[in-house]
C-alpha positions in Angstrom: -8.7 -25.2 2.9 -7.4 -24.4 6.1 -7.3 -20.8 7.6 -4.7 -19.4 9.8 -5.1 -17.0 12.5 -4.8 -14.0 10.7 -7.5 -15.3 8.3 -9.5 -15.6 11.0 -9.2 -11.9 13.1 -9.9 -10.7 9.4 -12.6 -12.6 8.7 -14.2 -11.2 12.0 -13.2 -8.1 12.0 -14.9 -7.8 8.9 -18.0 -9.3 10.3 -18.2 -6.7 12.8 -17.6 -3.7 10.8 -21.0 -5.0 8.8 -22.9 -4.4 12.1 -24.8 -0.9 12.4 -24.0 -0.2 15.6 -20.3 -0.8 15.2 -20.2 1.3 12.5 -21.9 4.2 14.3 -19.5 3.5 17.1 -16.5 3.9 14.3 -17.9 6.9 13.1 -18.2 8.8 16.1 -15.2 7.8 17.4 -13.7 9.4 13.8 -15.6 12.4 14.0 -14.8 13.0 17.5 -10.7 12.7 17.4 -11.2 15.3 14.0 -13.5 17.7 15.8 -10.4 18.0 18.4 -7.7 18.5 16.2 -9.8 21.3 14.7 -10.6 22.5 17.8 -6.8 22.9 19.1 -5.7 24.5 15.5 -7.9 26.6 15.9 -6.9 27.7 19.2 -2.9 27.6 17.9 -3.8 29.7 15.0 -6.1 32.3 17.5 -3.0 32.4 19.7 -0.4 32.5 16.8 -1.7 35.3 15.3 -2.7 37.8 18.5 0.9 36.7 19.5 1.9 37.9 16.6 0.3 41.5 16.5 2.0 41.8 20.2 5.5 40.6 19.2 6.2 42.6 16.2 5.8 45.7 18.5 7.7 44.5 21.3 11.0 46.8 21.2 13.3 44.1 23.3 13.7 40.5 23.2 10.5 38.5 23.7 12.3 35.2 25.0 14.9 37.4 27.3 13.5 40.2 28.4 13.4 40.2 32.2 10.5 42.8 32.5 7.2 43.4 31.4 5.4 46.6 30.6 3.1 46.1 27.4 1.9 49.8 28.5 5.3 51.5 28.1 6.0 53.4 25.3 8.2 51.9 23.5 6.0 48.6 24.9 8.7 46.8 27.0 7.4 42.8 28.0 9.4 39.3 28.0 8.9 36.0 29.4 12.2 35.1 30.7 11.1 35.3 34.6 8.0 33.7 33.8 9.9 30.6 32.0 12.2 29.9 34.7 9.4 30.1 37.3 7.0 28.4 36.0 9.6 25.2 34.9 11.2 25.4 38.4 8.3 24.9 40.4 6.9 22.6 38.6 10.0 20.4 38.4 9.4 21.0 42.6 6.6 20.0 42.5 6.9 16.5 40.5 10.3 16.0 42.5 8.0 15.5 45.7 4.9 14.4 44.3 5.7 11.7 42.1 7.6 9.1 44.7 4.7 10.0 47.4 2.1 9.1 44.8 4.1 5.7 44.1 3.8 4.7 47.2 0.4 5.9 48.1 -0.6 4.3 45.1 1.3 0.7 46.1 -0.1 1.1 49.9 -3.3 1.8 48.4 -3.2 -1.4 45.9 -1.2 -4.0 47.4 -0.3 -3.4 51.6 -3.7 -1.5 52.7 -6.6 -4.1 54.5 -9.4 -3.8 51.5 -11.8 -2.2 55.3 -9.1 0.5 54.8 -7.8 0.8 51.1 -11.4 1.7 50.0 -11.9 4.9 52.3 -8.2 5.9 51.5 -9.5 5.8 47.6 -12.1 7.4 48.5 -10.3 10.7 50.2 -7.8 10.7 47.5 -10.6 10.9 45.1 -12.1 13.9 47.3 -8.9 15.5 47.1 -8.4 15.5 43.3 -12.0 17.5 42.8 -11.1 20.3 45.1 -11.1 23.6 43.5 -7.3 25.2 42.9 -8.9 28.2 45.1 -9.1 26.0 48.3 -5.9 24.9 48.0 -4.8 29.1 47.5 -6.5 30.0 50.2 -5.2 26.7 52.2 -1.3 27.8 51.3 -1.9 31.5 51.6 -3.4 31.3 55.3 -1.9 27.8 56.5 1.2 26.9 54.0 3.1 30.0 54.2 3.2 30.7 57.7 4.7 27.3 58.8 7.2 27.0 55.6 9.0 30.0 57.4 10.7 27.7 59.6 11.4 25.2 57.3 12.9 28.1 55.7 14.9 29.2 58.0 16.0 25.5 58.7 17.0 24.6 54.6 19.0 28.4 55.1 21.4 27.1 58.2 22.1 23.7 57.3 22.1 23.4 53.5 22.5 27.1 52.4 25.9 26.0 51.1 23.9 24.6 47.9 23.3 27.9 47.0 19.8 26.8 46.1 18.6 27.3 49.8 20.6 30.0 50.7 18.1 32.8 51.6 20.1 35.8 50.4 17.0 38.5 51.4 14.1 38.6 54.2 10.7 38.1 53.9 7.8 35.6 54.8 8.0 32.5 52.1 5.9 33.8 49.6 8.5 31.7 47.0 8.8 29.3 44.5 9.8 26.6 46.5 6.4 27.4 48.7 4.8 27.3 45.3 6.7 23.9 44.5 5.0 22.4 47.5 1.4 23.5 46.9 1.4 22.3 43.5 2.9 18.9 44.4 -0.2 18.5 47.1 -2.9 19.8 44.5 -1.1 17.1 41.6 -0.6 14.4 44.3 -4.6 13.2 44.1 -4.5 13.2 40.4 -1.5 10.9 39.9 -2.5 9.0 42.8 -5.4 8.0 41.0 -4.3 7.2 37.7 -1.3 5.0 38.9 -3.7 2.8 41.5 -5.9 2.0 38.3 -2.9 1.2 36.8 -1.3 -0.8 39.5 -4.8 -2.9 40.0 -4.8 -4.4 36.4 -1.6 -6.1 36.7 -2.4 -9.5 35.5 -3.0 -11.9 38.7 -1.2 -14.3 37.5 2.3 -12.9 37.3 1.8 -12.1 40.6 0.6 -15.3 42.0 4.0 -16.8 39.5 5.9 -14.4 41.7 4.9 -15.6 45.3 5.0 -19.1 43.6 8.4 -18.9 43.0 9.5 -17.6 46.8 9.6 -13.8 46.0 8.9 -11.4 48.9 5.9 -8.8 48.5 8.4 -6.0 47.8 9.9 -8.5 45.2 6.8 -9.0 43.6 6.0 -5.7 43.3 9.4 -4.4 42.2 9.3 -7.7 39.1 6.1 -8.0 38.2 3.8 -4.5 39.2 6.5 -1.2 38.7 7.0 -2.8 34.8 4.1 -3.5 33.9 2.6 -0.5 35.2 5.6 2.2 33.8 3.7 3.6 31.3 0.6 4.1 33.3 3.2 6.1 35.9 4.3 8.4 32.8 1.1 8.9 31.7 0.2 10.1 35.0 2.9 12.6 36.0 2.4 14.1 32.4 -0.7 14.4 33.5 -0.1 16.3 36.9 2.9 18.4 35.0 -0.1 19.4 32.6 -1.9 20.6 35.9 1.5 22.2 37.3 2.5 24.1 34.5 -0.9 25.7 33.7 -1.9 25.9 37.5 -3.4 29.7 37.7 -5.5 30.4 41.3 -3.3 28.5 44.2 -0.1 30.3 42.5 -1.6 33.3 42.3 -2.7 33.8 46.1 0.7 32.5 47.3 2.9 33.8 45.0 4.7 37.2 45.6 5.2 38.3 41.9 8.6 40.1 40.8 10.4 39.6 37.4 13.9 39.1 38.7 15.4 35.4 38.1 17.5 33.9 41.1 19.2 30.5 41.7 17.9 31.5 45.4 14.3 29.4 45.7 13.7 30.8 49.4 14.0 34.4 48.5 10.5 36.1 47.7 9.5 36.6 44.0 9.3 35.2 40.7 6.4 34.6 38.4 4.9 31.7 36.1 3.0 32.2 33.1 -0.4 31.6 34.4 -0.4 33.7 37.3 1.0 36.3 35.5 -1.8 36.2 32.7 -4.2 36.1 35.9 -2.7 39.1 37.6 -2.5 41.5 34.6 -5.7 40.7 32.2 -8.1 42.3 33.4 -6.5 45.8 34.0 -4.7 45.5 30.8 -5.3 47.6 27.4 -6.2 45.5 24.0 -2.5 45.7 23.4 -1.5 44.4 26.7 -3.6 41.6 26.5 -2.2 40.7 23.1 1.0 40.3 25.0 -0.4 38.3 27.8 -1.8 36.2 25.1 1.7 35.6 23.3 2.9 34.5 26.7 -0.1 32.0 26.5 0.8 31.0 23.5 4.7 29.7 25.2 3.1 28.3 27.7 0.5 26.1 25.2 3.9 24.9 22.8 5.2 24.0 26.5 2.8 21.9 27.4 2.6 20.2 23.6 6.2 19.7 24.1 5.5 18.0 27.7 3.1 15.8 25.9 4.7 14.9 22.9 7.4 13.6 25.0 5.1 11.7 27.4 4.1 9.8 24.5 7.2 9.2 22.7 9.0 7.7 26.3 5.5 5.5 26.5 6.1 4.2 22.3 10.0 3.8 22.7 8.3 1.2 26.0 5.9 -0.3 24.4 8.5 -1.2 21.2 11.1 -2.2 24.1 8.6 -4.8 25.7 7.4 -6.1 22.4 10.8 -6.9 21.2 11.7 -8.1 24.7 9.1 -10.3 24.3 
């Protein structure tokens, strides 16, 4: 009787499962991915239902309301300004932190002399365990001075776009400074991730490449960007994550106000985390009820963020296979 291939994965796959320490290994691996779905229910339902208590006595609009005043009576509070800021500079942020992570990640991995790739690893590695704090105290008393020029400079020549027109004075204590910080503090971390992801491109497509007469840029462009998409997506979902929940660095450089404008080099605006920083600890009971509703946006945010992270990495992973 012959067997077939499938016969024959079964056949050791059941093998396997008879050993002890595979099935220890199975049933950790089980308990572990349960114990952290409980563990995030139990923070949506803690966060649901403080939100809740803070809500139902909010007397405007909670998605809205441009203001936020938990203390007033009637308690006034909304997370409009904190939406739009905390979305726009993260956006900022990937915009120039993604493509500079690419290619330190490709120089890095394929261009860099190995004397000079492994220190280069090494200070982007440093760089990715430095506490948010550093890198407010770094844009506070280093950032924010020399962004005035550059300021200054996006105002005169491209303040036609609206975006860049500087409509009011002030040093650059804005979202596009906050943009910037948080693309050097999520630089490291997707720097990382994509050089792991870059080094385990199979060899040999590679080698087929340069076989076959294709350039270094060729080769890279066929044989290392595909194969390593999903590893890119996976890591600038990963530095959003650290954007969009980013609490210390935005909260020293940040000049808080809760007015919205398409004007990203005027002072002010506000993101959810800094905002719950700010405000907690001087808050009442009630007031931190609110913060924690606004907590709550920010956690269905970043669910969202993820969801979608993993849904563009499936809809690839079915595309290749049926490519293939």
């Amino acid at each position: 009787m012959a067997f077939t291939t499938p016969d024959i994965q079964r056949s050791r796959r059941a093998k396997n499962a008879s050993r002890p320490g595979d099935r220890i290994f199975s049933g950790l691996s089980r308990g572990s991915g349960i114990t952290l779905l409980v563990i995030m229910a139990a923070i949506a339902v803690f966060l649901t239902y403080r939100a809740v208590l803070a809500i139902s006595k909010d007397s405007t609009n909670f998605f809205t309301t441009f203001e936020w005043n938990p203390a007033a009576n009637p308690p006034v509070f909304g997370i409009a300004v904190l939406a739009f800021g905390t979305i726009v500079s993260s956006v900022i942020a990937m915009l120039i932190a993604v493509p500079v992570a690419i290619g330190i990640a490709l120089f890095i991995s394929h261009y860099a002399p190995r004397k000079l790739a492994k220190p280069l690893a090494y200070v982007v590695d440093l760089l990715a365990a430095v506490p948010s704090i550093i890198y407010g105290l770094w844009g506070a008393i280093f950032l924010v001075p020399y962004l005035d020029g550059l300021n200054k400079w996006l105002d005169q020549y491209l303040g036609w776009t609206y975006i860049f027109d500087k409509s009011s004075d002030g040093v650059a204590r804005n979202l596009f400074t906050v943009g910037i910080l948080l693309a050097i503090m999520i630089l490291p971390i997707i720097t990382n991730v994509t050089r792991e992801v870059f080094l385990q491109v199979p060899k040999m497509h590679e080698e087929a490449a340069l076989a076959l007469g294709a350039t270094r840029w060729e080769v890279i462009r066929m044989s290392v960007l595909p194969f390593g998409r999903s590893g890119i997506i996976s890591a600038s979902m990963l530095g959003l994550g650290r954007a969009l929940g980013e609490t210390m660095a935005v909260a020293v450089v940040l000049s808080p106000s809760f007015l919205i404008s398409g004007h990203l080099l005027d002072p002010g605006g506000g993101t959810f985390a800094q905002n719950i920083a700010a405000k907690f600890n001087e808050a009442n009971e009630f007031g931190r009820d609110a913060l924690i509703a606004s907590g709550l946006v920010l956690f269905a945010i970043t669910l969202l963020v993820n969801g979608a992270a993993r849904w563009i990495i499936g809809r690839r992973k079915e595309y290749s296979g049926a490519a293939a």
